[in-house]
LONUFI-782985 format. One record per residue (C-alpha): x, y, z. Coordinates in steps of 0.25 Angstrom, whole numbers, padded with zeros to 4 digits, always signed. Example, Ala and Ser with C-alpha at 12.3 -4.5 7.8 and 13.67 -1.06 7.14 Angstrom:
residues 2
+0049-0018+0031 +0055-0004+0029 
END
This chain:
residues 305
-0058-0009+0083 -0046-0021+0083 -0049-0033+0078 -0040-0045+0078 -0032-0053+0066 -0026-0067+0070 -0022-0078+0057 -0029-0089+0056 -0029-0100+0064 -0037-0114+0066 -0033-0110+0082 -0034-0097+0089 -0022-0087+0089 -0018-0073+0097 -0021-0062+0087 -0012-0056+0079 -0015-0042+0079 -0026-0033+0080 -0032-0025+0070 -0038-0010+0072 -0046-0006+0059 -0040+0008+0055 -0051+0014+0047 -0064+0011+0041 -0058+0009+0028 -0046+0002+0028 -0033-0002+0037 -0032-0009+0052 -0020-0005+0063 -0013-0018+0068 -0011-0018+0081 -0002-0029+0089 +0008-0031+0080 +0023-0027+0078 +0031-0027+0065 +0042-0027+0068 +0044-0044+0069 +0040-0051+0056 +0025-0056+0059 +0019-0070+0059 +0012-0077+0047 -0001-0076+0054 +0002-0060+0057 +0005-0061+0042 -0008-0067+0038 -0016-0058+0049 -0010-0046+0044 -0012-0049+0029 -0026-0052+0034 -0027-0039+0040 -0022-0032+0026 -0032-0039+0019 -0044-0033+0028 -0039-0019+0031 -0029-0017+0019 -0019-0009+0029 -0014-0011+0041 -0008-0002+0053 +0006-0006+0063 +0006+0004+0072 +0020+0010+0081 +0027-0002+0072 +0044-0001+0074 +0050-0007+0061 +0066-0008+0056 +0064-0010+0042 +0068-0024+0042 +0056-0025+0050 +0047-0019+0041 +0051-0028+0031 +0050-0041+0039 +0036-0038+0042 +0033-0034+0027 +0038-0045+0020 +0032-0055+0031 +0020-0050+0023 +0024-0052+0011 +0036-0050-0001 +0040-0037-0001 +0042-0028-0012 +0053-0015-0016 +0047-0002-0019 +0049+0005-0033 +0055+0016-0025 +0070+0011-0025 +0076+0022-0017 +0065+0024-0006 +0069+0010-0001 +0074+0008+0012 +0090+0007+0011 +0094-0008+0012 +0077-0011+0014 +0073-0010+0000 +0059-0014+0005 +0057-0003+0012 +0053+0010+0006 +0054+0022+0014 +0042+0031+0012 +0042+0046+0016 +0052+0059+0015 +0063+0054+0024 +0077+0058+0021 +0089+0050+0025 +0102+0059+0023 +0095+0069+0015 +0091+0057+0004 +0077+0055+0003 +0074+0040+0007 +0058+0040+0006 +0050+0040-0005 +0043+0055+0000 +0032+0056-0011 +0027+0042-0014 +0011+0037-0011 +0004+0049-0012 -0005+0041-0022 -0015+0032-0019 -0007+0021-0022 -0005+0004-0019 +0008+0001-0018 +0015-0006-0029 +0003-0007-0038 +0012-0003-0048 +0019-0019-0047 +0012-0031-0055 +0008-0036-0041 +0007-0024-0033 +0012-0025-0017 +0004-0031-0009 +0007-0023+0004 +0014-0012+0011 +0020-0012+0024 +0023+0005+0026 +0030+0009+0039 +0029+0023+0046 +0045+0025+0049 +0040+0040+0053 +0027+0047+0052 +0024+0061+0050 +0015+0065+0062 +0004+0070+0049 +0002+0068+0036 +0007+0055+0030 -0004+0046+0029 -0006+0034+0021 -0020+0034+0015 -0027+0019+0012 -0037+0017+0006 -0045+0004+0004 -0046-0002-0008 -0056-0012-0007 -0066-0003-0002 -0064+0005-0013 -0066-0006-0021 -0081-0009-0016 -0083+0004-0014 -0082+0006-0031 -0097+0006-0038 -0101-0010-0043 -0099-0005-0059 -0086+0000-0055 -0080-0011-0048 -0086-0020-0060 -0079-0008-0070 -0064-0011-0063 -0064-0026-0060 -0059-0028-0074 -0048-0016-0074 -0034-0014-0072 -0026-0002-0066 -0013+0002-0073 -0002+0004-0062 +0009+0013-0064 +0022+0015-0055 +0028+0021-0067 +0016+0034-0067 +0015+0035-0050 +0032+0037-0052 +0028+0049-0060 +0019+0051-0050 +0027+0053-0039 +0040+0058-0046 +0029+0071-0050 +0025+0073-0032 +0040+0071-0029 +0049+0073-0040 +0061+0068-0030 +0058+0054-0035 +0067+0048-0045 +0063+0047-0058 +0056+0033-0065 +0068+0027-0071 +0066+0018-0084 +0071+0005-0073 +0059+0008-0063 +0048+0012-0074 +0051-0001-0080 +0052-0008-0066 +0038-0004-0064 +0030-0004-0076 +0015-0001-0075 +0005-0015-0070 -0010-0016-0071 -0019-0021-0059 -0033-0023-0061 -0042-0013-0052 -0047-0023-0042 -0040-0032-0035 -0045-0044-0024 -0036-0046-0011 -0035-0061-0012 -0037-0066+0001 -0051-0058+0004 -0055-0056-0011 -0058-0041-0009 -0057-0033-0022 -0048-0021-0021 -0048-0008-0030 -0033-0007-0036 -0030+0007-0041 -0022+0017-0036 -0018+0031-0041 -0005+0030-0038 -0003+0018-0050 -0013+0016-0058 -0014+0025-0069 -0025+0019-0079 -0033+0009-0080 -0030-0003-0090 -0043-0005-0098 -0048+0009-0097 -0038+0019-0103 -0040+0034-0104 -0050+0041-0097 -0059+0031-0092 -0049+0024-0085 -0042+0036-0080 -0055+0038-0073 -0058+0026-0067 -0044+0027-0062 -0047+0040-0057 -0060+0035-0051 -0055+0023-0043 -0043+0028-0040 -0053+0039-0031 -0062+0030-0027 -0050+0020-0022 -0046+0032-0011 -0060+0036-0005 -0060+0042+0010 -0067+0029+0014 -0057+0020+0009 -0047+0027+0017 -0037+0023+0028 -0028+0036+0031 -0017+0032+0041 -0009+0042+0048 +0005+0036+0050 +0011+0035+0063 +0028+0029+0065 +0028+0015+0066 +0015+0013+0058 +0015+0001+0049 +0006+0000+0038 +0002-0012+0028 -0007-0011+0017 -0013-0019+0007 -0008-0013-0006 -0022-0020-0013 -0031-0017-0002 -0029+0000-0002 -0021+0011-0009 -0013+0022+0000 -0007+0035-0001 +0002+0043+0007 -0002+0057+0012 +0007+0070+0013 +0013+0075+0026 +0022+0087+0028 +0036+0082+0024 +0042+0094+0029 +0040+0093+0042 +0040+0077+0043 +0047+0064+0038 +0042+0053+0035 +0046+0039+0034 +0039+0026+0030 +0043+0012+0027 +0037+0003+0017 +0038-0011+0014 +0029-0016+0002 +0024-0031+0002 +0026-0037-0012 +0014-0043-0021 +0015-0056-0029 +0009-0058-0043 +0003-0071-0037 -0002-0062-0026 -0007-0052-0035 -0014-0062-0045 -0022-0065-0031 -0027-0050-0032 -0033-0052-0046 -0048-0053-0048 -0048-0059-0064 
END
């Protein structure tokens, strides 16, 4: 079923695009519209509309240079450099290059990262607010992207529970999920003193409102948060445990099985992801993510107290 999104207006206008929901959970393909020339303000406005409703959304047999990824990026929004340094794209330091891709026998993608559930840069002050990931090359199998709705999960927790975490708040860790990932891939550089300090661990409470329709969203990930603020030692580390299990239920998820030339965007407070694994043997794969900054203003506007 497609359904049309079009900005407002006090006088009719042609559409902007169609939307085709993806899943019963979460997500909606986009169809009519090509990245590759910087969009309108009112695509702008439709499409953060869009994000809002479905919290992903799919550009199918999209043909990008990487100056136009990042046109269409930033025309969203400020964008924002990864912690990961030497996966950056060489002379595009907003573009980090995802997957096991070699370039004259030097690794130039990050091979091992997001195989936590995680949202990206929740480890910041004012964590991202988007992603913008581009499938350079595909493998035909494995390798999918696993969303899962955080809303849902939030009104799906029991009344006591929701009342329990309205008052709590996460501690994120960039410095822990490094260890992490060095442990799965032990080819990553080590955590120097200058990064560590560059990223020192931030607390979020555990629910969050999207401003502009007031939903309240579960913000926990396993990937950063290590603990609970208010509630150390064991109880804690369980309802940690707990939400962080509750927060990926099958029925909160979106798998998508990535395609080249797919273009994703997803709303970093509306669901948490995590990549699959694939035969890296037998297949290369090469991704290309942009990452739309946050504001402390914006983030402010996320708060419920």
């Amino acid at each position: 079923m497609e359904m049309t999104i079009a900005p407002s207006s006090t006088r009719p206008l042609a559409p902007v695009f169609d939307l085709a929901p993806l899943s019963p959970a979460l997500g909606a393909e986009v169809v009519g519209l090509d990245l590759s020339s910087p969009p309108s303000e009112a695509i702008v406005t439709a499409l953060r509309s869009a994000l809002d409703r479905f919290g992903v959304l799919l550009f199918r047999g999209q043909h990008l240079d990487p100056e136009q990824h990042i046109a269409f990026s930033r025309a969203l929004g400020p964008l924002q450099e990864v912690a990961q340094k030497q996966y950056q794209l060489a002379n595009n330091p907003f573009i980090y290059v995802i997957g096991n891709v070699q370039e004259g026998g030097r690794q130039v993608g990050d091979p091992s990262v997001g195989r936590l559930w995680h949202s990206d840069q929740s480890f910041l002050p004012s964590p991202a607010y988007g992603s913008v990931l581009f499938g350079v090359q595909c493998p035909p199998e494995g390798a999918a992207t696993l969303f899962a709705n955080m809303y849902a999960a939030y009104d799906a927790l029991p009344a006591d529970v929701r009342e329990r975490i309205g008052d709590l708040h996460a501690v994120h860790s960039f410095r822990e999920y490094y260890e992490l990932l060095r442990h799965r891939d032990p080819t990553q550089p080590e955590l120097t003193d200058a990064r560590r300090n560059a990223f020192p661990d931030v607390v979020h409470p555990l629910v969050r409102r999207n401003p502009r329709t007031g939903r309240l969203a579960l913000f926990i990930n396993p990937g950063y948060a290590i603990g609970i603020k208010e509630l150390p030692g064991a109880e804690g580390e369980e309802l940690l445990a707990f939400l962080c299990a509750h927060a990926c239920k099958p029925e909160f998820v979106y798998a998508h099985q990535w395609r080249d030339g797919d273009v994703l965007i997803w709303d970093n407070l509306a669901v948490n992801h995590k990549g699959t694994e694939f035969d890296t043997a037998r297949y290369v794969r090469r991704m290309h993510r942009t990452t739309i900054a946050s504001t402390p203003d914006a983030y402010a506007a996320t708060l419920i107290h």
